[in-house]
N, C-alpha and C positions, 0 to 999 in steps of 0.2 A: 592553526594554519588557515581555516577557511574564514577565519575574522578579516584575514589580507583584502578580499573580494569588497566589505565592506571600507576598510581603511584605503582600497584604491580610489573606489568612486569618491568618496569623501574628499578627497584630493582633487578629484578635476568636474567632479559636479556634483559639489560641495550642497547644493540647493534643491538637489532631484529629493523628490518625496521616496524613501525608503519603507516607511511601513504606514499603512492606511486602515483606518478602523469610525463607529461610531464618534468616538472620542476627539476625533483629528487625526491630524497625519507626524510623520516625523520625519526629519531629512537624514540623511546619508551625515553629512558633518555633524549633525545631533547624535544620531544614531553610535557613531563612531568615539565621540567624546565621550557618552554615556558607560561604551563599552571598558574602556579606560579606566571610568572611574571606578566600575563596579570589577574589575581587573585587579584594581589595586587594592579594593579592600579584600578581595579574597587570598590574596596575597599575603595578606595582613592577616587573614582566618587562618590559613592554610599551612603547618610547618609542622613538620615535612609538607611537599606536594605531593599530593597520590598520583598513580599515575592514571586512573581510572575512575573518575566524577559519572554517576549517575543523577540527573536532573527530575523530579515530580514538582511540577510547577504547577498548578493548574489553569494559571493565565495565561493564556498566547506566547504572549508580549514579552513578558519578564522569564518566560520558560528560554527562548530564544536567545534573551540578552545573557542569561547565564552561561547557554553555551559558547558563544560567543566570546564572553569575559573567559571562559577555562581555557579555548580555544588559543586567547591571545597570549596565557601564560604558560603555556605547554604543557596542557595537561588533555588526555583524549574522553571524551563524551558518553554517554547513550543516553537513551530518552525513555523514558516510562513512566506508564500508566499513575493517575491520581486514584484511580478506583482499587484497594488495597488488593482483590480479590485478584486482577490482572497483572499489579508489579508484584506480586509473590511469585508468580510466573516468568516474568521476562527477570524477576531481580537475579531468580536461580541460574537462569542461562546465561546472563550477561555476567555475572560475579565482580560489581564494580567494585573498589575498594572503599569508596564514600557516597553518601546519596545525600544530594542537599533536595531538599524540601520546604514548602510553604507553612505546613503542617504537623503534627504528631505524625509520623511515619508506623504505621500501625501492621510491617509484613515483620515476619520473625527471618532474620539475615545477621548475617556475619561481619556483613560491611558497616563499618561506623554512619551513623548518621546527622548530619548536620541541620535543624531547623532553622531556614533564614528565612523569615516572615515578608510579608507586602510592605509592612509600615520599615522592618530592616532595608530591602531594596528601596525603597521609595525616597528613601534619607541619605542613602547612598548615592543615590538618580541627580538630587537636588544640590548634592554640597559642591564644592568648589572645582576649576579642572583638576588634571594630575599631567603630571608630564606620560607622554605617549610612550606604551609598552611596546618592542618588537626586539621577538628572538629569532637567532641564530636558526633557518629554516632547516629543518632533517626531514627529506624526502623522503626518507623509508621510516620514522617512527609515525605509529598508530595516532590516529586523530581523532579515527570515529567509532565506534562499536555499534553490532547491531543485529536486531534477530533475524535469522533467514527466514523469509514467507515460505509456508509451505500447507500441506492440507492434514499430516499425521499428527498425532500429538506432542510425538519428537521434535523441539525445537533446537535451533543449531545456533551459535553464534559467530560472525562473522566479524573480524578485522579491517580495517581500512585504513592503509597509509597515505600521508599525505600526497603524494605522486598521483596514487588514485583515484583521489577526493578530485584534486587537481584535474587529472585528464578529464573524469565522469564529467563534471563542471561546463570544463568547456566544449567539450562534443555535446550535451546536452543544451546547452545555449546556442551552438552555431548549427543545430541541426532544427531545434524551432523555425530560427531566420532562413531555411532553405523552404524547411516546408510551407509555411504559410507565406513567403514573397510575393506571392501574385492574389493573394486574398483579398479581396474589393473590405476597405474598409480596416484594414489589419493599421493596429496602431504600433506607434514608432517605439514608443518604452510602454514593454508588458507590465500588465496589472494583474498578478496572479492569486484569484483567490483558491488557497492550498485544499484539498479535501481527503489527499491519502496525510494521514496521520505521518508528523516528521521522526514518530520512531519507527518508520521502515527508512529503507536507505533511499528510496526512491523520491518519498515524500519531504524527505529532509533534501536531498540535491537539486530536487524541483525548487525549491528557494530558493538558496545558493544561487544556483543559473540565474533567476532571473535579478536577484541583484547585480550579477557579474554584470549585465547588460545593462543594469541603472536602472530598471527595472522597480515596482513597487508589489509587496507581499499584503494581499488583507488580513487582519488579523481580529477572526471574528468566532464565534463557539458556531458548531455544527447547527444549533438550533435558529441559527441567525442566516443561515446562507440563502435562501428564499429574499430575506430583506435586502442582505447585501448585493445581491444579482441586481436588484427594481432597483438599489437607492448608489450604492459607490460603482457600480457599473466596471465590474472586471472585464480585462481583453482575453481574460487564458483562464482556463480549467481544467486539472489536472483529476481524472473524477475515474469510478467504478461504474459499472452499470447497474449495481441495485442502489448506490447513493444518484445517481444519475438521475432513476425513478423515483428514489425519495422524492426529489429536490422539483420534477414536473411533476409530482402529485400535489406539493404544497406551494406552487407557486398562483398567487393572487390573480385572481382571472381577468382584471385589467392592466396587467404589465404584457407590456408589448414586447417581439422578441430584439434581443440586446443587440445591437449594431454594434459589429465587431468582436462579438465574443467567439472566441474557438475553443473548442474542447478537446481534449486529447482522452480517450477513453482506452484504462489500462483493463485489456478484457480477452477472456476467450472464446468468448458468444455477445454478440450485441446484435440483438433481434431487428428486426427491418420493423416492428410495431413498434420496439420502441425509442427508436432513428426516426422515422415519422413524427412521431408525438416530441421530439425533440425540435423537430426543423419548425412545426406548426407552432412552441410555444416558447421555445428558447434561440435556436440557433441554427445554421444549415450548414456551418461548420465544422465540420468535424475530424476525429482521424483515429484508429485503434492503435495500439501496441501491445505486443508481449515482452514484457518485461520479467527478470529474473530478479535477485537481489544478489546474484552471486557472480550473474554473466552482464549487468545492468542491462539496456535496450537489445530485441533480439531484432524483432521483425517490426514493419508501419507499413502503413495505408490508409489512405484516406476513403471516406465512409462512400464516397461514389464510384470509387474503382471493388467495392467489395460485393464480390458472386455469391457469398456463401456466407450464413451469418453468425459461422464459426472459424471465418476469414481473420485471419491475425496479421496477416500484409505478407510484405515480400521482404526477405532477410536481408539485412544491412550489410553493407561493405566490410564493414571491419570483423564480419560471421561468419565461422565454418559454422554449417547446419548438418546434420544426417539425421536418417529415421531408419533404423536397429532393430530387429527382433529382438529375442530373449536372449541368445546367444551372444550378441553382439555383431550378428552380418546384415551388412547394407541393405536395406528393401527397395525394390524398385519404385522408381517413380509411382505414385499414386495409391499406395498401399498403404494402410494402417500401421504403425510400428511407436518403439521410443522413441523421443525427441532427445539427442545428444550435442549439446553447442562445445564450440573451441571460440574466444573471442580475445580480443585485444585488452576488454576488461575482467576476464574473469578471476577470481581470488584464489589461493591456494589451498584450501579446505576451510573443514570447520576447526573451531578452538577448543582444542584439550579433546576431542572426539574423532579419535583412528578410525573407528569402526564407519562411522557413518560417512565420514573422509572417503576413505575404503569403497563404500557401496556407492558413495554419487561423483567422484572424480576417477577419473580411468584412464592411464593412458594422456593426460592433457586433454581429456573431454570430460565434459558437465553432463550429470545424467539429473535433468530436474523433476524425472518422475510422470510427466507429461507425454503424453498420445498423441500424435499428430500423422500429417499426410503434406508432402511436399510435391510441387509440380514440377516442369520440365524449368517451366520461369520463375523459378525462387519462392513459388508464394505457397506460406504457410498454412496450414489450419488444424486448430487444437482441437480433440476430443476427449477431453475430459483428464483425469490422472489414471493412471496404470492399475495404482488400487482401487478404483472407481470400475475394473470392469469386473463384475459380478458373476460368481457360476452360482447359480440357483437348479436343481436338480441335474445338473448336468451341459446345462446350458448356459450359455453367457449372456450378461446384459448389459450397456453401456449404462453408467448412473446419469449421464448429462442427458441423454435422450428421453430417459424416463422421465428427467426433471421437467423437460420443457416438455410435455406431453402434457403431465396433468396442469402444470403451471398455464397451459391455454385452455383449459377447462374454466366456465363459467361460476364463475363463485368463488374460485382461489386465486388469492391476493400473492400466494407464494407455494412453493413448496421443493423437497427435497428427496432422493432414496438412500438409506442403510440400510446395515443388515442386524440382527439381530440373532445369537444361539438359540434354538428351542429348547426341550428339555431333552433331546437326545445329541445336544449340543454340534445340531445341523445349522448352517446361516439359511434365515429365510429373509424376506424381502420387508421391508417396514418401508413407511411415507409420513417423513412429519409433512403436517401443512399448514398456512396460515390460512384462515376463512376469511371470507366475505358476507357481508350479510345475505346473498341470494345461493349458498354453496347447498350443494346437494350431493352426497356423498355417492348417488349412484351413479351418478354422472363421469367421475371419477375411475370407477368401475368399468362402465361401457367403455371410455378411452383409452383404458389398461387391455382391456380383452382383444379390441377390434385389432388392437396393433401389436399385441404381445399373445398369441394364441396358447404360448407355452411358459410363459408367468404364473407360477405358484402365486396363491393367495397372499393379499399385501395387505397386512398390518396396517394400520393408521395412527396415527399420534398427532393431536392437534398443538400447534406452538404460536407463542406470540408473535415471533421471527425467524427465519433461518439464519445463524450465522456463518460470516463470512470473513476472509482475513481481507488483507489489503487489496487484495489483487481479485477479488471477489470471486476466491473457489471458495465452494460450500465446506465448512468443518466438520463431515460427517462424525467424526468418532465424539465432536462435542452432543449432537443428537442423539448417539445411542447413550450416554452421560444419561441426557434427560430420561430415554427411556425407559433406563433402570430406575432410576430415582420417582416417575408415575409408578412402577408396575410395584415396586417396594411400596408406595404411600397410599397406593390401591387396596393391595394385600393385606395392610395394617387395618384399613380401613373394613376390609372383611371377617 
């Protein structure tokens, strides 16, 4: 279904550039025929059709055109991981029926697997046209699959009907063109170079949209987006705030900032240090959002209407918002509580999963696990997740506060809180962190005490990185993962 978007513009501007890379560009009527032809021969693979194609591509370009070709023959999608260790994860939760691949497909799964190589697409890209595919449209059959973001190790998967794909689409495109209208500089057809990954639902519609518009996609690997900023000059950035900081830590200190680029930053803390560091070396552009995978867009704002630099914006029109105790009663304005949405996009649970259906949909309300404080004027702000707030001897801790605590400590490049059982199977307080070459761990310390008088002793655990999902909450329980696995290779070692 979401191939239409490109088979429309193909039709009435047949010549607009559709995807952009080192390599060259491609049009909309290239784009479109390619899709076709690579439609057809899967057609020809495929008998029966399944109803659920899982894609591991690991080139941009041809990852895309595959779904696109399934798309056009009615078959619904999801996207995962090339790295074996991540689609044995997403393969479990998504339960595709087929997984086409570039490669030896190396996860142990149920779903048959299909190896169609670079040199298979590339001969397929090249041969002759084919006569144009389009079926019979069904609003309500499934189009897209995809895993819900979230911060437990519970993953969920989500449904998406055409209708949906459809509405997300275009509110997502027609709501760009409001906000940035009056942006000195904003170009006429967006250039979006992508950075949330298109297997979340978010980073996938981010495309979509901006093809709808005629629009052009970059299509470049992560390790490339510093270049791509200096040299193909994207209008739009769809980015996190720790890829955010990746991308001005590595950008070349003679590129000047980009004319006309805006950024939309999907976040629940985006610091005033480093919104500065962004204005001075990229762009002055900018805008946050909370976004769900289940509720799509919640809350926006632009970076110079925001007081608080755990400001999520002010709740969109088409949003019931409340913030809940435990119970489930209303808190008054300006109070700490859950965050529960009712929305015009939200989905109907998760797939094949009562229980967890159960615990996060209530009533027609979405409980995405999330902490916030709402004002009199709509405007949001997140404090972290639910299970992020910590009792440590009796006392509570918020985990985001402790993080940017020591994270403004001199010498750390990064860092996070868990918790860990002791031996009398008490949680105490652990800190992975990334160092810096000037880090001093007492330093650390002094900034724990001065502002936590009643903080138990905090473990430390040095890491390469902290991870993060899409939407750049921290994966605590992947942390305490690693920390069993030091204190095990320690132990051995003793």
């Amino acid at each position: 279904m979401y191939d239409r978007f490109i088979e429309h513009v193909a039709r009435i501007a047949p010549e607009k550039v559709a995807l952009l890379s080192f390599d060259g560009s491609v049009t909309f009527s290239k784009m479109d025929a390619d899709i076709n032809r690579l439609a057809q021969a899967l057609l020809d693979k495929l008998n029966p059709l399944p109803k659920i194609v899982a894609v591991s591509y690991q080139q941009i370009h041809p990852h895309w055109m595959f779904l696109m070709a399934l798309s056009r023959i009615g078959v619904a999608t999801a996207s995962v991981s090339d790295d074996s260790f991540v689609a044995a994860k997403e393969v479990a939760v998504l339960k595709p029926d087929l997984i086409i691949s570039d490669a030896l497909f190396d996860v142990e799964t149920q779903a048959q697997v299909l190896v169609l190589d670079l040199e298979w697409y590339s001969e397929v890209i090249k041969g002759p046209e084919v006569k144009p595919i389009r079926l019979i449209l069904d609003k309500n059959r499934i189009v897209r699959v995809a895993i819900a973001s979230g911060t437990s190790e519970d993953k969920h998967r989500v449904d998406f009907t055409a209708s949906m794909i459809e509405a997300s689409v275009i509110r997502l495109a027609h709501q760009e063109y409001i906000e940035w209208a009056e942006t000195e500089d904003a170009a006429r057809y967006h250039c979006l170079l992508p950075t949330l990954g298109f297997g979340s639902i978010h980073g996938f519609l981010s495309a979509v949209s901006i093809w709808y518009v005629c629009g052009s996609v970059i299509m470049v690997d992560r390790e490339q987006y510093p270049a791509a900023i200096a040299m193909l000059k994207p209008s739009l950035m769809i980015i996190s705030p720790s890829q955010l900081q990746a991308i001005v830590n590595n950008l070349p200190t003679d590129v000047p900032p980009v004319s006309g680029l805006r950024l939309i930053v999907s976040a629940g803390y985006f610091s005033n240090a480093l919104r500065e560091e962004v204005r001075q070396k990229l762009t002055k552009h900018m805008r946050v959002l909370y976004v769900t995978s289940e509720c799509g867009i919640v809350a926006g704002a632009r970076v110079e209407q925001m007081s608080h630099d755990d400001m999520a914006g002010w709740v969109l029109p088409w949003v019931d918002l409340r913030i809940v105790d435990d119970e489930g009663h209303d808190l008054p304005f300006g109070e700490i509580g859950n965050i529960c949405i009712r929305s015009s996009e939200l989905v109907n649970g998760f797939y094949h999963d009562e229980e967890a259906t159960r615990k996060q949909f209530r009533d027609g309300w979405f409980f995405p696990g999330d902490l916030g404080i709402l004002d009199e004027r709509g405007c949001l702000r997140i404090f972290g997740r639910a299970d992020e707030l910590y009792n440590f001897g009796g006392d509570k801790f918020y985990a985001h506060k402790i993080d940017r605590i020591i994270q403004a400590v001199p010498g750390v490049k990064d860092a996070a809180l868990f918790s860990m059982p002791d031996h009398d199977g008490i949680q105490e307080p652990w800190v992975a962190i990334v160092r810096d070459a000037n880090f001093d761990v007492d330093k650390v310390s002094e900034a724990l005490q001065s502002e936590f008088h009643n903080l138990p002793n905090v473990r430390a655990m040095w890491v390469d990185y902290i991870p993060r999902d899409t939407v750049d909450r921290v994966l605590r329980y992947q942390l305490s993962l690693v920390a069993v696995q030091q204190y095990s290779a320690a132990n051995k070692k003793n």
